[in-house]
Structure formats: C-alpha cells, structure tokens
Z-matrix of the N, CA and C atoms (Angstrom, degrees):
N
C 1 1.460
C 2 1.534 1 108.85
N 3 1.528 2 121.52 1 148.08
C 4 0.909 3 112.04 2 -151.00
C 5 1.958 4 105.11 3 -114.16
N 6 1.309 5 118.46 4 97.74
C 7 1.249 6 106.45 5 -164.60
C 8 1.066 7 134.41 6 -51.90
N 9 1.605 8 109.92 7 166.69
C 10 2.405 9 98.18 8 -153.04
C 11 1.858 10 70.73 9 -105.83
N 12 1.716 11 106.05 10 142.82
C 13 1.147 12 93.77 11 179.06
C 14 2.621 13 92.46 12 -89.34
N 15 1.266 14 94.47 13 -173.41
C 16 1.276 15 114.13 14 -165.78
C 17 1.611 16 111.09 15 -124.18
N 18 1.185 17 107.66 16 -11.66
C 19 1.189 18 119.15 17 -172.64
C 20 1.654 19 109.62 18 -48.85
N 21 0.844 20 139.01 19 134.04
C 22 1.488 21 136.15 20 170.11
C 23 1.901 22 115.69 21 -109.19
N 24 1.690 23 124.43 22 148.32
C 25 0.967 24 87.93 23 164.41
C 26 1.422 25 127.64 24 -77.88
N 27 1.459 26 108.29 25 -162.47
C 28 1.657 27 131.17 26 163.03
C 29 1.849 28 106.60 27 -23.00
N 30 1.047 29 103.18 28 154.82
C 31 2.105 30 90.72 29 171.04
C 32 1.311 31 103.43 30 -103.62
N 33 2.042 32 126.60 31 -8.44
C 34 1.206 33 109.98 32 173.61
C 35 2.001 34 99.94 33 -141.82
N 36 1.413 35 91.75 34 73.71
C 37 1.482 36 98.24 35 173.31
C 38 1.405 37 119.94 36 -82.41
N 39 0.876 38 129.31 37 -16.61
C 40 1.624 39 135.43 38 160.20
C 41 1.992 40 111.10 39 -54.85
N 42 1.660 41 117.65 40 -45.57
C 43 1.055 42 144.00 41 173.14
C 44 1.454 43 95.81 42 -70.95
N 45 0.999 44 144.89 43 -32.88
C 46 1.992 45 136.36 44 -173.71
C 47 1.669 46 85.15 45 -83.22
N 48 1.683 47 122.37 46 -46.69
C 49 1.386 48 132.75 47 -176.20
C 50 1.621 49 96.08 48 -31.18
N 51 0.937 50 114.47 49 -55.75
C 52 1.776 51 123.37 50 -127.36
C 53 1.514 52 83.25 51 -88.29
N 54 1.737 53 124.54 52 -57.46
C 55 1.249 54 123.30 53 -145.46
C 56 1.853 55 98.90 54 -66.32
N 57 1.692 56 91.81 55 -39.74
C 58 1.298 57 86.65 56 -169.15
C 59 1.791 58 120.64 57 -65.63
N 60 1.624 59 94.04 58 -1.18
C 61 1.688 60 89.33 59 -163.55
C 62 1.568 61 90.64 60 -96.36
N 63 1.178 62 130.43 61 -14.08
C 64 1.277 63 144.48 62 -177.12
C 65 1.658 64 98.28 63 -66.72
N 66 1.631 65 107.46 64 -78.20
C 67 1.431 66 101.53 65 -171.94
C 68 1.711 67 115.36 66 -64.69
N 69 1.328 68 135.03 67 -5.53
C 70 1.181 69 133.23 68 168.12
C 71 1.545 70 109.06 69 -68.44
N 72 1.646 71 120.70 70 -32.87
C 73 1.461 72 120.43 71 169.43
C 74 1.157 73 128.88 72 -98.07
N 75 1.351 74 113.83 73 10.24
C 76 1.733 75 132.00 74 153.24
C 77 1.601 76 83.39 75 82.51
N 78 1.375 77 132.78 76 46.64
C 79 1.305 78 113.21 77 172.85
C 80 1.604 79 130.28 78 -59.50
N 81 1.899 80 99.10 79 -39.11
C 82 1.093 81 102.79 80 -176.40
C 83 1.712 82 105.23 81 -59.73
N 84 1.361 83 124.45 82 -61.12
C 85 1.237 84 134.71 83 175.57
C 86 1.711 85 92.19 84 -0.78
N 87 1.570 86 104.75 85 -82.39
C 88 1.379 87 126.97 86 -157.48
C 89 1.795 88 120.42 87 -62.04
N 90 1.725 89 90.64 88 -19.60
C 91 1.389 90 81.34 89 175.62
C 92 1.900 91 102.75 90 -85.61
N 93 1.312 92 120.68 91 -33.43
C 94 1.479 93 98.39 92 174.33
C 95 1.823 94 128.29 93 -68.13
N 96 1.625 95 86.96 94 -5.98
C 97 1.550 96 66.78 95 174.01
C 98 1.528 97 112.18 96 -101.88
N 99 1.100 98 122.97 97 -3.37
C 100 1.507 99 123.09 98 149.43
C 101 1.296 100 120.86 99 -61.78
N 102 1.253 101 113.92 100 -16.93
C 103 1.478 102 129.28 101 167.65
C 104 1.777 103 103.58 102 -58.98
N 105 1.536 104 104.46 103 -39.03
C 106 1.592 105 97.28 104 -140.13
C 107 1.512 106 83.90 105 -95.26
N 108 1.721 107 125.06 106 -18.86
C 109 1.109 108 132.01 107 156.63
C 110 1.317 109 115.73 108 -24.49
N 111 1.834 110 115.65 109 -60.59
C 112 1.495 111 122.70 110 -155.84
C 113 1.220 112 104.82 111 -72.04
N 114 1.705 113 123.23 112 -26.70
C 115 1.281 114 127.36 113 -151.43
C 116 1.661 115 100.64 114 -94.24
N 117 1.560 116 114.91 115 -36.21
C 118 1.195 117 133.50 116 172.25
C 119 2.071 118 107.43 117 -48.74
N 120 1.454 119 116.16 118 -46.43
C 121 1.261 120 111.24 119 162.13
C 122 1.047 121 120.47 120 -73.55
N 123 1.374 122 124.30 121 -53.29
C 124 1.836 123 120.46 122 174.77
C 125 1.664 124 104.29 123 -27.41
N 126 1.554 125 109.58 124 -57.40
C 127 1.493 126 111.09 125 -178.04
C 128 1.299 127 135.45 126 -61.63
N 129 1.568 128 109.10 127 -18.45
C 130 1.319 129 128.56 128 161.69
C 131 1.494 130 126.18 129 -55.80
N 132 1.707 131 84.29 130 -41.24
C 133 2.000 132 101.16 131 -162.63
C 134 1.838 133 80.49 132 -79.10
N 135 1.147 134 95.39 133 -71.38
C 136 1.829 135 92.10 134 -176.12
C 137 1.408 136 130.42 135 -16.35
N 138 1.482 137 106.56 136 -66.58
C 139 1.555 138 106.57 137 -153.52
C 140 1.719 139 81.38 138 -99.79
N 141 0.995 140 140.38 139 20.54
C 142 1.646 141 144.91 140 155.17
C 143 1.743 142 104.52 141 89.55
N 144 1.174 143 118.50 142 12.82
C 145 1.785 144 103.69 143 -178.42
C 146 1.407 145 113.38 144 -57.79
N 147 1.231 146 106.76 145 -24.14
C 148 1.409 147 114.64 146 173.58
C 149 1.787 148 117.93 147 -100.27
N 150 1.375 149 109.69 148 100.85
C 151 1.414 150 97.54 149 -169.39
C 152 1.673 151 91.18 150 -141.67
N 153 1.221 152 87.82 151 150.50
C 154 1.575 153 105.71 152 170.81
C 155 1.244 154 128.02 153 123.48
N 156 1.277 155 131.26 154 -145.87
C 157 1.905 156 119.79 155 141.54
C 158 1.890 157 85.46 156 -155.29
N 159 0.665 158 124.29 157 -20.33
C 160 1.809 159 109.06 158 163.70
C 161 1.899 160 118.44 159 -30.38
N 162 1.194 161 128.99 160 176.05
C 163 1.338 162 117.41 161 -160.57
C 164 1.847 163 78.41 162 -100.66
N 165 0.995 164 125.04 163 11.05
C 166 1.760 165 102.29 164 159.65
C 167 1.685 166 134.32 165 -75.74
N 168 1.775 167 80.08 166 -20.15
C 169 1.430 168 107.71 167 -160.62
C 170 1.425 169 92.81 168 -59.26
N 171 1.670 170 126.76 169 -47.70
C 172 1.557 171 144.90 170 -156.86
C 173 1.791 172 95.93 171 -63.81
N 174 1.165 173 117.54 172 -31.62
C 175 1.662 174 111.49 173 -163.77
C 176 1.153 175 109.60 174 -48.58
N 177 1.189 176 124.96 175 -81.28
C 178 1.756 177 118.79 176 -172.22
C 179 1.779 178 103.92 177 -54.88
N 180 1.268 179 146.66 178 -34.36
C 181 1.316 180 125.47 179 163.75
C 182 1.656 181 114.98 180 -47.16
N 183 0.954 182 102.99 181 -60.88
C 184 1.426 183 105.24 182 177.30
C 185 1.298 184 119.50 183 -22.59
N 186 1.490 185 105.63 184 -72.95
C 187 1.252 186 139.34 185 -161.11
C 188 2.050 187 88.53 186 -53.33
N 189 1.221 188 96.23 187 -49.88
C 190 1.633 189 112.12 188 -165.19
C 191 1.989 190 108.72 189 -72.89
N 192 1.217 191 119.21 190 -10.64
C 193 1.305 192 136.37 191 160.16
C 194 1.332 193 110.52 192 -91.36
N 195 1.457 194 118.56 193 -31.53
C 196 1.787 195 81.58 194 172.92
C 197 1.280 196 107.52 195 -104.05
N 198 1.224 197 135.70 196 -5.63
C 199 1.388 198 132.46 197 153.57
C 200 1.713 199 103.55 198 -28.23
N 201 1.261 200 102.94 199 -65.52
C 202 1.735 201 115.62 200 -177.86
C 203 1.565 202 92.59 201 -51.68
N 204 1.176 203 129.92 202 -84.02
C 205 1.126 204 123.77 203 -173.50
C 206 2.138 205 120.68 204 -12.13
N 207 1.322 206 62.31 205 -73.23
C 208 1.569 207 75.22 206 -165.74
C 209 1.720 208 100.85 207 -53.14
N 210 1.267 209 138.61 208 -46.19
C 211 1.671 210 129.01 209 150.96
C 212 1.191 211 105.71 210 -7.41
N 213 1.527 212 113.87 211 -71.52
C 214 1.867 213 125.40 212 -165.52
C 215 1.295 214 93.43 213 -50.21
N 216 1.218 215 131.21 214 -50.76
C 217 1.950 216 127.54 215 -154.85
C 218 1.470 217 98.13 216 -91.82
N 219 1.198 218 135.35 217 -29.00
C 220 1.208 219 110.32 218 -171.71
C 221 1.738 220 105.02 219 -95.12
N 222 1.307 221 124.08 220 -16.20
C 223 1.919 222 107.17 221 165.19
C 224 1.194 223 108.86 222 -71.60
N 225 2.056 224 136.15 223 16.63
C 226 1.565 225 108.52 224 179.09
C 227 1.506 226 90.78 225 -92.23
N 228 1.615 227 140.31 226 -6.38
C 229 1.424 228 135.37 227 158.57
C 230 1.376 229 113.43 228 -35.87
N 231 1.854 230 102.55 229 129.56
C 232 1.603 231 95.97 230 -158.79
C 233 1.937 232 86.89 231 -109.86
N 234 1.076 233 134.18 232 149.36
C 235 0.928 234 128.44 233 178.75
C 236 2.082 235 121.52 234 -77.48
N 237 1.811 236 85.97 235 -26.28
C 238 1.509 237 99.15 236 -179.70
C 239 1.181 238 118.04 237 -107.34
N 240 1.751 239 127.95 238 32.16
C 241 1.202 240 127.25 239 -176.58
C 242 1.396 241 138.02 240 -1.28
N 243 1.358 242 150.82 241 -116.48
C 244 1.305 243 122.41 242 -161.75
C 245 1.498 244 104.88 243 -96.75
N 246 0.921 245 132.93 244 28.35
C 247 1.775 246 133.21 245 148.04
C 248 1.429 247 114.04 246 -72.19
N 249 1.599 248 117.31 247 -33.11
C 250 0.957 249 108.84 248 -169.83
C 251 1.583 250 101.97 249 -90.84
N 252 1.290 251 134.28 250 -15.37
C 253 1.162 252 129.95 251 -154.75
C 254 1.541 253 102.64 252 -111.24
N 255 1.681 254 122.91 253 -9.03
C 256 1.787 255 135.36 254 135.35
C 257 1.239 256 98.10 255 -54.79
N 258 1.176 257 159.62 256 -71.38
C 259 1.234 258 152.02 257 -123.95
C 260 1.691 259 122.68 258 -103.79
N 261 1.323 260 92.63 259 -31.96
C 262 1.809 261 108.41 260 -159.19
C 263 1.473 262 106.96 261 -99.90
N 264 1.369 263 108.90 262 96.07
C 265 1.728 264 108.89 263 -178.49
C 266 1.233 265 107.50 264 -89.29
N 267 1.789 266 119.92 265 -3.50
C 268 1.544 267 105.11 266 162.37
C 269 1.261 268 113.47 267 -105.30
N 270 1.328 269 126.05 268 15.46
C 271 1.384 270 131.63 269 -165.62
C 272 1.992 271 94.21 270 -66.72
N 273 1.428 272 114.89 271 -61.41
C 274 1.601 273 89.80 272 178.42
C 275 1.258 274 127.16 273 -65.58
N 276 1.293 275 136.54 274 2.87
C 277 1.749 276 130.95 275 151.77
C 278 1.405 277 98.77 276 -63.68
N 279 1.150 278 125.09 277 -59.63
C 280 1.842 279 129.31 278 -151.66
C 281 1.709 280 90.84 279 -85.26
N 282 0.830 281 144.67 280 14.71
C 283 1.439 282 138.22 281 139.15
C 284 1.854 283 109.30 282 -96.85
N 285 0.915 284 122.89 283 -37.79
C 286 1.401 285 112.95 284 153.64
C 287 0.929 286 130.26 285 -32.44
N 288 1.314 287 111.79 286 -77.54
C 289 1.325 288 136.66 287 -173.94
C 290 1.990 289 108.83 288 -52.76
N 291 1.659 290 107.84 289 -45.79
C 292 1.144 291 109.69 290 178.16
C 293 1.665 292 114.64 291 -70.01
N 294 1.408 293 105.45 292 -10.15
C 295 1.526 294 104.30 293 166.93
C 296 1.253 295 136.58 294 -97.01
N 297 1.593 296 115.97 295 -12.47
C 298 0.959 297 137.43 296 -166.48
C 299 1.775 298 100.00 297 -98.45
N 300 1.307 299 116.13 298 -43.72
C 301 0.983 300 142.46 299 -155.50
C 302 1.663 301 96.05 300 -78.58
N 303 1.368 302 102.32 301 -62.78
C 304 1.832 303 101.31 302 -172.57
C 305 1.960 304 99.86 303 -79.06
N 306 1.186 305 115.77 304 -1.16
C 307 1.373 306 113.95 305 -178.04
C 308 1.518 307 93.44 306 -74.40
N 309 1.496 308 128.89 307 -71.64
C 310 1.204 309 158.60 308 -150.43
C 311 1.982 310 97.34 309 -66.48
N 312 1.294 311 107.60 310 -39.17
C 313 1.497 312 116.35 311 149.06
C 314 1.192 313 151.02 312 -33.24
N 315 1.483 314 112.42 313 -61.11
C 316 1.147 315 145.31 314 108.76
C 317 1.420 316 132.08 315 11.06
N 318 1.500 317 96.02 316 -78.57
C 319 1.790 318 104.10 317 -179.96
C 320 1.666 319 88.18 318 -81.77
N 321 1.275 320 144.33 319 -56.86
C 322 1.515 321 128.74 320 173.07
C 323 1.651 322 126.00 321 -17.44
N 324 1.608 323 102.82 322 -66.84
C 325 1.542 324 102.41 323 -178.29
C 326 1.712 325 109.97 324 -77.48
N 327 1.111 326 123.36 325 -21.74
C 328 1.436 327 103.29 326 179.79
C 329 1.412 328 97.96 327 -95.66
N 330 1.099 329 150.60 328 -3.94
C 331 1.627 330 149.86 329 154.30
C 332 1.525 331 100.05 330 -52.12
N 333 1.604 332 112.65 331 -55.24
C 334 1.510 333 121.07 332 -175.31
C 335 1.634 334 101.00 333 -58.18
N 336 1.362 335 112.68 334 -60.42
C 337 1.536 336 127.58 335 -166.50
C 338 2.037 337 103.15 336 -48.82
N 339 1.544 338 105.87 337 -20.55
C 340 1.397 339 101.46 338 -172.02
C 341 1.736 340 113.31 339 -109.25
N 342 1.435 341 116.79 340 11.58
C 343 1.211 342 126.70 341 -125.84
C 344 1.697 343 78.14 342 -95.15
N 345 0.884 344 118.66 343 -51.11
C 346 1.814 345 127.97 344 -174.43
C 347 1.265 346 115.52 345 -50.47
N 348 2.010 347 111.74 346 -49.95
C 349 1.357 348 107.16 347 172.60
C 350 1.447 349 100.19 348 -145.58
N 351 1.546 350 97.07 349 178.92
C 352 1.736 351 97.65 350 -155.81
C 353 1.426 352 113.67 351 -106.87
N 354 1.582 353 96.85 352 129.81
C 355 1.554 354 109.16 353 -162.98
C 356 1.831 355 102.02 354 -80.82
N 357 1.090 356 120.79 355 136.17
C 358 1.832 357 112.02 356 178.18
C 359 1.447 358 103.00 357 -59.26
N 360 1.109 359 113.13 358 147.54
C 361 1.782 360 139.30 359 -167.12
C 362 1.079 361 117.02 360 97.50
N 363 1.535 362 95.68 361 -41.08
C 364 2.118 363 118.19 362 -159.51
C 365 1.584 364 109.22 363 77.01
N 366 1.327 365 96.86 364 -154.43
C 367 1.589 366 112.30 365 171.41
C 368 1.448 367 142.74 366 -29.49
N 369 1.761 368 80.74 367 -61.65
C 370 1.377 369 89.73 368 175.83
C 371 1.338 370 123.55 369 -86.80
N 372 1.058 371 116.66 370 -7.88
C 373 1.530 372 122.45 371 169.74
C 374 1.215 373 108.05 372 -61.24
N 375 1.345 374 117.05 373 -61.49
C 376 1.572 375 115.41 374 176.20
C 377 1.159 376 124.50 375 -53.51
N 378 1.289 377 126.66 376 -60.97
C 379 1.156 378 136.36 377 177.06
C 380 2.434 379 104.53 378 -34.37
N 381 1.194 380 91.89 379 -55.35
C 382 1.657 381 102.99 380 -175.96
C 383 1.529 382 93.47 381 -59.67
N 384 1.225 383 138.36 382 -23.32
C 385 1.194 384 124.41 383 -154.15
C 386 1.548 385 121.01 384 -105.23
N 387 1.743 386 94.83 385 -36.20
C 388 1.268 387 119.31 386 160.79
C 389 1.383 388 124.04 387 -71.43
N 390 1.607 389 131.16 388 -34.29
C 391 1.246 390 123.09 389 155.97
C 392 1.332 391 126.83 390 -82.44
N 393 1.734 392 125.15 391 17.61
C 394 1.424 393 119.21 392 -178.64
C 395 1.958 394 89.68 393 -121.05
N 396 1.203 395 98.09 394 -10.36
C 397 1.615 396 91.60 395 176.83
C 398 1.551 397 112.91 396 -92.32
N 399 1.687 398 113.87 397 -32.39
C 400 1.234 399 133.69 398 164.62
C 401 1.913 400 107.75 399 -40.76
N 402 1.558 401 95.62 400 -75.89
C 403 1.727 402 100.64 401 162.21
C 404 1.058 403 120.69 402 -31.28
N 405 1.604 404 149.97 403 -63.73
C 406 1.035 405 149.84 404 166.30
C 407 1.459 406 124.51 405 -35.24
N 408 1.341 407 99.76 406 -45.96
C 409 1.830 408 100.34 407 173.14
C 410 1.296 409 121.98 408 -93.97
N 411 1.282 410 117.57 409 17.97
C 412 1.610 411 141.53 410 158.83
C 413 1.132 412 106.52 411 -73.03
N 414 1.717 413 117.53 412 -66.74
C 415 1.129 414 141.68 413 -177.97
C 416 1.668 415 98.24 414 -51.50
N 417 1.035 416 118.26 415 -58.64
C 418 1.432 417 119.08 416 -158.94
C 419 1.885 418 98.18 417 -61.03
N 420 1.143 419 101.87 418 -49.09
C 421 1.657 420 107.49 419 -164.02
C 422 1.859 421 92.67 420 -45.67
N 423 1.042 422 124.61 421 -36.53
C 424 1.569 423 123.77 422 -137.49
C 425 1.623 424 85.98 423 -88.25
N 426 1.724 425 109.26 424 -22.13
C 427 1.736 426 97.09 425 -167.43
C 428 1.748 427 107.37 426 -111.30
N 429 1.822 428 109.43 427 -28.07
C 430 1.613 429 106.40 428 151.27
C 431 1.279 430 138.01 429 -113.29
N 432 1.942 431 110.46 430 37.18
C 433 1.111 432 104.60 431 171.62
C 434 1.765 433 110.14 432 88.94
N 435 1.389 434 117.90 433 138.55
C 436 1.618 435 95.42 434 -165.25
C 437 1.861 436 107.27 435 -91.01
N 438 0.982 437 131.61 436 9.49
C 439 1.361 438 125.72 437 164.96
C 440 1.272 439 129.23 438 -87.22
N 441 1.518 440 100.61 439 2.58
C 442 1.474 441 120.95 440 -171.19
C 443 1.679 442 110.59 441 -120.71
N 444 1.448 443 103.07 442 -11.35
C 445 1.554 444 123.79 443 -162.55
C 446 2.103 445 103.77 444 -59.98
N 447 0.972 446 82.01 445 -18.97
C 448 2.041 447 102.04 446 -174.80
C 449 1.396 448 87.51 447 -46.10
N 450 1.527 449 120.60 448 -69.80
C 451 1.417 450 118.46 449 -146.50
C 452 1.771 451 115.37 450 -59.59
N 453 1.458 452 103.89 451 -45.28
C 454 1.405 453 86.67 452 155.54
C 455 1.705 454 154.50 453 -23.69
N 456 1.174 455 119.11 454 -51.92
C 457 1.070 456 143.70 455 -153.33
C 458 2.007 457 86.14 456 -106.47
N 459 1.093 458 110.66 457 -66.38
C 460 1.715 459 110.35 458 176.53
C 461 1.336 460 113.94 459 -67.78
N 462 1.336 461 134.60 460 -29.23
C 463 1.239 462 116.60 461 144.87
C 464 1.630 463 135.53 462 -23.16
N 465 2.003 464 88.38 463 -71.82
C 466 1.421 465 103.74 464 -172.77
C 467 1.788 466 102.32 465 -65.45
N 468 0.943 467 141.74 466 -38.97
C 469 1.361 468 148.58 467 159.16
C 470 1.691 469 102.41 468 -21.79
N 471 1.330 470 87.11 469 -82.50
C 472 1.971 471 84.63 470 -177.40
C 473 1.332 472 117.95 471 -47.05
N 474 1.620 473 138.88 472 -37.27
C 475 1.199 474 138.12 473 -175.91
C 476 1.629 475 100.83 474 -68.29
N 477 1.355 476 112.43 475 -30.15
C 478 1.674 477 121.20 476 -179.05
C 479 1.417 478 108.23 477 -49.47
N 480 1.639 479 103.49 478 -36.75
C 481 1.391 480 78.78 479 -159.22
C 482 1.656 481 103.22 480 -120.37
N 483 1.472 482 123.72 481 29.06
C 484 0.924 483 125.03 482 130.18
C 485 1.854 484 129.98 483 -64.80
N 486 1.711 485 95.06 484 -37.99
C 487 1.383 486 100.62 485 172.37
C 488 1.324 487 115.86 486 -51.55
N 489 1.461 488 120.44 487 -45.72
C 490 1.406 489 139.24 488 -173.80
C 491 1.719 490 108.42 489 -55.38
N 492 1.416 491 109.03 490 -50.12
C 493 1.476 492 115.77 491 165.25
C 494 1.348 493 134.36 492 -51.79
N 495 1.682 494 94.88 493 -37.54
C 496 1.648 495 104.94 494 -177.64
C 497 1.525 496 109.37 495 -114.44
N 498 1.674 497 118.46 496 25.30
C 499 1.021 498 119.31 497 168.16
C 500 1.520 499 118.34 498 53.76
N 501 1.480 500 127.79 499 30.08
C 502 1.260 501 115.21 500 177.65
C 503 1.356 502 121.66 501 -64.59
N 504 1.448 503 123.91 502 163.31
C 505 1.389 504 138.38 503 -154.59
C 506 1.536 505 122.31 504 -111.95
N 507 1.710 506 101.24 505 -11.82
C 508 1.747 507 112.99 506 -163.66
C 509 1.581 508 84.10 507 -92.93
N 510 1.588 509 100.61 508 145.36
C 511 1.508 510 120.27 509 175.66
C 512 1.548 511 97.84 510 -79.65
N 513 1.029 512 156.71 511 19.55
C 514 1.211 513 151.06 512 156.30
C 515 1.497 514 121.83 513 -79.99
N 516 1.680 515 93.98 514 -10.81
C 517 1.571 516 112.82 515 179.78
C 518 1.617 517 101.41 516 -119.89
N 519 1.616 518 106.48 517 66.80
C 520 0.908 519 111.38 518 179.43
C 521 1.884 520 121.84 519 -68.68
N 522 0.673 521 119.77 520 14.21
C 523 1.762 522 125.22 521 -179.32
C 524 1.685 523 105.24 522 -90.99
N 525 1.517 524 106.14 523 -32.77
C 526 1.635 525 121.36 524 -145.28
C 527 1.368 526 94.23 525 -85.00
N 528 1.893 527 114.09 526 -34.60
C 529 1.216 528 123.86 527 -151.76
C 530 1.913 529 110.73 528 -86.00
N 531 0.975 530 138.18 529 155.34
C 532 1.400 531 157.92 530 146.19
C 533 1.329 532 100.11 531 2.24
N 534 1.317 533 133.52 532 150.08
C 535 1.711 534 125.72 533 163.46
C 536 1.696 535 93.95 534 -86.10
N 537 1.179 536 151.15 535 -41.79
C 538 1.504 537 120.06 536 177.18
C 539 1.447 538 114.21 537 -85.00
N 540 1.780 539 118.64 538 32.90
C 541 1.801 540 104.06 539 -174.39
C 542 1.568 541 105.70 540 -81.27
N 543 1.251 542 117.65 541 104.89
C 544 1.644 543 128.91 542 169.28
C 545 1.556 544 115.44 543 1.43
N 546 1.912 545 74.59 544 -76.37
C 547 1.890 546 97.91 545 179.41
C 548 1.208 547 119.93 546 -55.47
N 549 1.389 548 121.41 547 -39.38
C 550 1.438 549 112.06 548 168.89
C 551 1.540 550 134.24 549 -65.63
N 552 1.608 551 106.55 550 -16.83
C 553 1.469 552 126.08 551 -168.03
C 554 1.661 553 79.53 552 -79.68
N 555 1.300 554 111.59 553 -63.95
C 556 1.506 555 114.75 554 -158.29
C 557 1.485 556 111.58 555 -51.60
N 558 1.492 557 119.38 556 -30.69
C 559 1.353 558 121.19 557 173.58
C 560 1.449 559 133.05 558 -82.78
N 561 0.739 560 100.56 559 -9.67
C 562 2.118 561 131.55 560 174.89
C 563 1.450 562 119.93 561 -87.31
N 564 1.871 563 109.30 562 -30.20
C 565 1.501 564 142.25 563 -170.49
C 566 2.098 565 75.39 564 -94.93
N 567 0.852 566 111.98 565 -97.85
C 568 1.496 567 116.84 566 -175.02
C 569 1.455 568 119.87 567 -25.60
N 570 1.232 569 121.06 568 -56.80
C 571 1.914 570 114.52 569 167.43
C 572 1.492 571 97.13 570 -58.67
N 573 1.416 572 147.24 571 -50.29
C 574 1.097 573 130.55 572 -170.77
C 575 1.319 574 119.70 573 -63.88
N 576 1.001 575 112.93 574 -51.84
C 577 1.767 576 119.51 575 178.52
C 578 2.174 577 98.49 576 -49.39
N 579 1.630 578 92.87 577 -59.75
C 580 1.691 579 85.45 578 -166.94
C 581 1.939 580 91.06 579 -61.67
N 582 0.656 581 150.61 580 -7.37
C 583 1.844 582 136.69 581 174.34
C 584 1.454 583 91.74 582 -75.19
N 585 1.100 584 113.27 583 -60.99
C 586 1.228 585 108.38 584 -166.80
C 587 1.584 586 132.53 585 -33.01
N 588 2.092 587 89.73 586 -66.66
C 589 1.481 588 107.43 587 -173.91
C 590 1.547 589 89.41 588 -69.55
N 591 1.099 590 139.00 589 -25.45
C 592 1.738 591 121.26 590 179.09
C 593 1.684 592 100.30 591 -75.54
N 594 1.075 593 133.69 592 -63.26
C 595 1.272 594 122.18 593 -166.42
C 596 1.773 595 95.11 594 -58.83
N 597 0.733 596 127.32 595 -80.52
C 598 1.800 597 106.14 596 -177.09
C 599 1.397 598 163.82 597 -22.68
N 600 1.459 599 91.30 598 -24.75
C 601 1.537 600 127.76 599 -175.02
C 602 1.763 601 106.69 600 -103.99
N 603 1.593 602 89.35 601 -41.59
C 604 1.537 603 99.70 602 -165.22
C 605 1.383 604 113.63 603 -102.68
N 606 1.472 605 113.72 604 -53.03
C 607 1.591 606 119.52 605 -156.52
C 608 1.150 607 141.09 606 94.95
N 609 1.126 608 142.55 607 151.55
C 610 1.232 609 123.52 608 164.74
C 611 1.721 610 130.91 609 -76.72
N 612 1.484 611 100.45 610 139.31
C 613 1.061 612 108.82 611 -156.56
C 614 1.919 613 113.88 612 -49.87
N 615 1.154 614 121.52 613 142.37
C 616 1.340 615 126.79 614 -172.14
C 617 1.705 616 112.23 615 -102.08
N 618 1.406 617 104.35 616 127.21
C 619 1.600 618 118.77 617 167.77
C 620 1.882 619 120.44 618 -29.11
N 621 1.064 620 121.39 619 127.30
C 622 1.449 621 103.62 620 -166.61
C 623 1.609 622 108.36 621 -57.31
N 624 1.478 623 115.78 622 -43.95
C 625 1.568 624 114.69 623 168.69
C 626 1.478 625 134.41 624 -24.00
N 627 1.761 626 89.56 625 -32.47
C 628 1.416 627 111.41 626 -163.71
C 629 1.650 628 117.59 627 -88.07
C-alpha cells in the first residue's frame, strides 16, 4: 500500500511569495535610498539651500523627487524576464503593489524629511509631484526597459526646473505650477494612473537576451 504522504504546505506561502519577489527587485535596496532622499531634504531645509518661496526655492526639491522617482522605475526591472512572466499569475498584483507601495514611501520620507521646516508648496505639492514623476518612470521602464527607466523621470525633472525659472503656465509642467493648480493635479493623477495600468498589465520592458 502506498503511503498518503501528510505533509502540508508552509501556513504563509503567499508571504515567502512576496519577500522573495521583493528581494528579486532590490526593494529593500530602494527603500533606503529613498530614505537617503528624505534626509537629503531635511538637509536642504536645515542648512538653508533651500530658501525662499519664489519658484527657485522648488529646484533642489524637484531635483530631489525625481531622484525618488526614478528609484520607483528602476525596481520594476525583473531580473528573470519572460520565465517569470509564463509562470507568475501574481506577478501583476506584486508590481502594483511594488508601485504603489514604494510611491506611497516616497511621499512618507520626504513628508518626514520636510516635517521640521517648511518646504514651498508643502505637502501637496510634493505628493502631486512625486506621483506624476513616479508615473513617468513607469511609463519609461515599459519603453527602455527598467534599468534604464531613471531617465525618464530625470529628464522631466531637468525641464522642471527650467520651467520653474521661466515660470511656465501649462499643467503638464506640473512642478512649476501652484500646490492647489487643478490642471496640474489632474495631469500628475493621469501620468500616474497610465504608469501604473502599464506597469501592471505589462511590465517592464525586458533585455532581448532576456
């Protein structure tokens, strides 16, 4: 007779799921250096590099949000390209989640990083700025691959802060604009959502090798 084995699995194999999909996208990596992000503004507000409330004041934030950004876009790089994406029927939650998750991160430590003294816009500025730059390097990962996904987001950064100089007016230059400008919320809300539904569905784009 042939014995029934008894073995059961794990009681939280969904949880082994997650960690391991975590350290395959270097999350932890990425969450300390969004860490070093928050501390990088604290040091700004502190020792005064950031002074004023004129649109000069915004430059080094800027600059210091898509740094973060570009973090978010470059962990959707999958290390096991399309094996993993045959295999992994939760792989589009756990790219969600890893976007949503290090986005929401993100606006945490530089909220913390500003918490002592007051960054021009405030809150919500950041927050709009960091999830429409986040979007962008979603977007970017899906069209150069996610180790390359940076340039997106630091691109649009540098044009920011020419905008910031020359005061432009189009909500597409959402950094330049007001912390309550509608149009700019709505356009920052819109690159994020389209990063999103592309990083979820799709992924970031994979190395031809891969």
């Amino acid at each position: 007779m042939t014995a029934v084995s008894t073995h059961q699995p794990g009681p939280l194999p969904g949880l082994r799921l997650l960690f391991l999909h975590l350290i395959s996208r270097r999350v932890p990596a990425a969450a300390a250096v969004l860490a070093v992000c928050g501390v990088l503004l604290r040091l700004g507000l502190q020792w005064h590099w950031i002074t004023g409330s004129g649109p000069q004041a915004a430059e080094l934030p800027v600059m210091i949000e898509g740094a973060a950004a570009a973090v978010i876009a470059v962990v959707t790089a999958s290390p096991f390209g399309e094996p993993e994406r045959a295999t992994g029927r939760w792989l589009p939650y756990l790219r969600l989640a890893d976007a949503v998750g290090l986005t929401l991160a993100a606006m945490g430590v530089l909220a913390a990083g500003m918490a002592a003294a007051g960054l021009p816009g405030g809150t919500l500025a950041m927050a709009r700025n960091v999830a429409g730059l986040a979007g962008l390097g979603l977007l970017s990962s899906a069209v150069l691959g996610g180790l390359l996904a940076w340039i997106g987001p630091m691109a649009y950064a540098v044009v920011a802060e020419f905008a910031l100089i020359e005061v432009w007016t189009t909500p597409w230059m959402w950094p330049a604009r007001p912390p309550h400008d509608g149009g700019a919320a709505l356009c920052a809300a819109l690159a994020f959502a389209a990063g999103l539904a592309v990083t979820t569905l799709r992924g970031a784009r994979d190395p031809a090798h891969e």
